[in-house]
Phi, psi and omega in degrees: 000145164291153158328290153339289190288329190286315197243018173295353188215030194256342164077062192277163179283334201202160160300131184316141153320118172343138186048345193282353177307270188322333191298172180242125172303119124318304178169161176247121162262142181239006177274105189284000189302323187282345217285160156212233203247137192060044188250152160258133193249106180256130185248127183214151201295159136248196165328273177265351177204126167324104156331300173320284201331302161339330191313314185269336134341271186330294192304324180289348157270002175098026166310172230228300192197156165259145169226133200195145176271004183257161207275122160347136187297212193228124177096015175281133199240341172292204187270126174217122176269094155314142181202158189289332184210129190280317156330286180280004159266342207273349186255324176283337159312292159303331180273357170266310182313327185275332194078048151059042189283021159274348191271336187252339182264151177254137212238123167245154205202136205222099149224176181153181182280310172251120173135332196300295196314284191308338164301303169347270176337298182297335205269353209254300263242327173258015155252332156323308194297327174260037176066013166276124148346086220220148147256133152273126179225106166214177207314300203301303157230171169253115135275160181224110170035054181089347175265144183257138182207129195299161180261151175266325209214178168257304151313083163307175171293179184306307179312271163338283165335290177293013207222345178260340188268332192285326189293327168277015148279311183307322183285358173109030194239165195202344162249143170211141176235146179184140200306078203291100172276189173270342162303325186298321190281312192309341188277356190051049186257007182268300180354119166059015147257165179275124177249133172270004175219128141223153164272107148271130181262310178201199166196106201223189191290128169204184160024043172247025138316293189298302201280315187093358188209129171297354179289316169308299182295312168255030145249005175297305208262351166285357198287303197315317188293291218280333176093097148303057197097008152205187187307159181231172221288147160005292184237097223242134152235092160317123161248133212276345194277296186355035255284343164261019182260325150306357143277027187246131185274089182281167230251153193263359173269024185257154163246139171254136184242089156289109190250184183142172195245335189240174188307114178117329157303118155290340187239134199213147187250153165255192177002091189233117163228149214219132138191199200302328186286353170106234192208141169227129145249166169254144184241142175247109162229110114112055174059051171211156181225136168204164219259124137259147168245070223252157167261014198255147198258166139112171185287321205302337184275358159283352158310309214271304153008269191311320177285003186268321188271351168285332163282026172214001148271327169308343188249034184056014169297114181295142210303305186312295152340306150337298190301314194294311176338274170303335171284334197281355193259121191264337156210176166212115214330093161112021158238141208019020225268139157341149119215120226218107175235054178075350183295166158246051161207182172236163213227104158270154158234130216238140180252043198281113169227036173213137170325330138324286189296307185303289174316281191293341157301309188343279182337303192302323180305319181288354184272343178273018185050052163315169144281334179169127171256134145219117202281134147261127174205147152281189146210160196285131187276142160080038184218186181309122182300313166335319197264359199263315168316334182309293196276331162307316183305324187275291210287359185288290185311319177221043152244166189264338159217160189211151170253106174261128171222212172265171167256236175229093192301358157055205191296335190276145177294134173311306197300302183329315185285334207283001148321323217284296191295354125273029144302310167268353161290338198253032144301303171237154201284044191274105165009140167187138173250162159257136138195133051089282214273134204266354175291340180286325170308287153002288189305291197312323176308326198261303181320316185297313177341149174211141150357097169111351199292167158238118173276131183220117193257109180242158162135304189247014173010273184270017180281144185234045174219201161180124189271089166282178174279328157258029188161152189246139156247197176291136166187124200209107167355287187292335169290314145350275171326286167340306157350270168309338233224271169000289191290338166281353171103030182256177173141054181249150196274348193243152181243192184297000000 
């Protein structure tokens, strides 16, 4: 493709240069490291560093041109294309470059605050059932038609994103599911694709470091409804119990598939029972009722069911298919997930790092009829402050002991968040130790533990790192645990 053709729908400030319309595109980039000869270089503030700095990398390596909405570094000597917005051009851009494999793939986008990965997962898991050739884009991993790849992002950029649809249509695939955040949205790494299904699960305080407002945070995530730089999708599923998911303004070309428990909801689960061994239900969809079964525990995953099988109903999928879907997913790495060394109590691990999320592990725990949950939990350094007295209140209020440690305190001193977060713990009068350092925490969690107890170690649930201020290390929950459980003298393969 040419420069010209590549760049028609980037909303340039000005006109191409003389011959470069014509020149032929190689490839895009927004890394100048990836960048090589006849590549276009989009330069954009990121996180930690101003693309523009690169530029002139990028030109010494045979770039075509930088295209950015900010102005050339000072002594820059190449070809520099303006454009009204740097994000979104690098995405309506990719989507030419590629030949639009969103048109061809049918793409579903799962956001909200709780809820996305495990819908994901399920949503992934019943179109393998229904014989399909799939993609995954979540927190955890990325797949590609059965390949596993680390994820960068919960969103990738636009580039990226487009460049997993396209290999997958060359391999013969035809679904992609992926995770939206609000970051994603706001950052326009989403910008001009098409979806033909999105799902909202829900919406409660989070990322408002990032947005500053809930008000900010969910139009971040209506964008997905409204057709960011494209139409906007097909099929929307919606949760009705939700109250900001009955303010999300669908499109009057959207068919809305309203789920939910309560009354007003069209897609509705019956005779539903949840507990640690997982969930059976009946699901009612488009006047048809047929019986699920999942092995994922707890109530909060009959939400996420539901928003799975209204996105296999957007696709013709049949309720048997539908059923298998869900039975084949058997877990998902760091919601609630096990970890079972022979003890007699249980030990989970939860990625819950919002006063929302943090309640409903509980809940699910207090539905096995425990003898006593005792939550471990943090909170994250350089992120909403706000939220931390929050998540002390939920583990105060409805645990029988709580462990407060770090999360991943980032630039910040661990004691400073974990003040902050015990402001609301020391609210109610519930047992509780501090310690700083979480393999120690971990250790106190398990110790306190007795027969019948539920340990629920939360907060950094499938991470296998942990972010301090000056380095980051190995560190995995689950690994952790295991550990521990060990040095106490378990290793048996089953628990309670």
């Amino acid at each position: 493709m040419t420069v010209g053709e590549v760049l028609a729908g980037a909303r340039l400030k000005s006109a191409l240069p003389e011959g470069l319309a014509e020149a032929t595109v190689a490839g895009l980039d927004y890394d100048s490291r990836r960048i090589g000869k006849g590549c276009l270089f989009f330069a954009f503030p990121g996180q930690r560093v101003d693309g523009r700095a690169f530029a002139g990398q990028a030109l010494a390596k045979g770039a075509l041109a930088v295209v950015s909405e900010s102005p050339p570094p000072q002594g820059f000597e190449g070809t520099w294309l303006a454009v009204e917005h740097g994000r979104q051009a690098l995405a309506l851009a990719a989507r030419d470059f590629y030949q639009r494999p969103d048109q061809r793939i049918a793409l579903t986008g799962i956001t909200g605050t709780n809820g996305k990965t495990t819908t994901a997962y399920l949503v992934d898991s019943i179109l393998r059932a229904a014989g399909k050739t799939t993609a995954l884009v979540s927190t955890i991993e990325y797949r590609l038609a059965g390949e596993i790849r680390a994820a960068a992002n919960t969103t990738p950029e636009s580039l990226d994103a487009l460049r997993l649809l396209a290999e997958l249509n060359q391999r013969g695939g035809t679904h992609a599911t992926m995770e939206v955040s609000s970051h994603g949205l706001a950052l326009a790494r989403v910008y001009g694709l098409q979806f033909h299904t999105a799902v909202f699960s829900n919406l409660t305080r989070d990322h408002l470091d990032f947005h500053g407002s809930m008000a900010e945070y969910f139009a971040a995530k209506r964008r997905l409804f409204e057709g960011a730089g494209a139409p906007p999708p097909r099929v929307a599923a919606i949760n009705h119990d939700d109250p900001y998911g009955r303010r999300i303004p669908a499109a009057p070309q959207t068919e809305v598939l309203w789920y939910g428990l309560e009354q007003g909801a069209a897609v509705r689960a019956r005779n539903v029972a949840a507990g640690f061994e997982g969930v059976r239900m009946d699901v009612e969809i488009g006047g048809q009722r047929f019986p699920v079964s999942s092995p994922l525990p707890g109530r909060m995953n009959v939400y996420n069911i539901l928003a799975a099988c209204c996105a296999a109903w957007s696709f013709g999928i049949a309720p048997e298919t539908i059923a298998a879907g869900v039975a084949a997913c058997a877990a998902v790495p760091g919601r609630f997930e096990k970890v079972e060394e022979g003890q007699p109590f249980l030990v989970v691990v939860d990625y819950a790092h919002t006063d929302a999320a943090l309640r409903n592990a509980i809940a699910v725990a207090r539905g096995l009829k425990p003898k006593r949950v005792i939550t471990l939990f943090g909170c994250g350094g350089d992120r909403d402050r706000a939220k931390r007295p929050l998540m002390g209140e939920a583990a105060g209020e409805l645990s029988d002991f709580a462990v407060l440690t770090s999360d991943n305190p980032r630039s910040e001193d661990p004691l400073d968040i974990i003040n902050d977060a015990l402001v609301g713990l020391r609210r109610h009068d519930v047992e509780h130790a501090v310690e700083p350092d979480r393999e120690k925490a971990i250790r106190r969690a398990i110790a306190e533990a007795r027969a019948g107890d539920i340990v629920i170690i939360a907060g950094k649930g499938h991470e296998t790192y942990q972010v301090l201020k000056d380095r980051t290390i190995a560190f995995d929950d689950r690994e952790v645990a295991r550990r521990v459980l060990r040095q106490f003298g378990y290793g048996g393969k089953s628990g309670v």
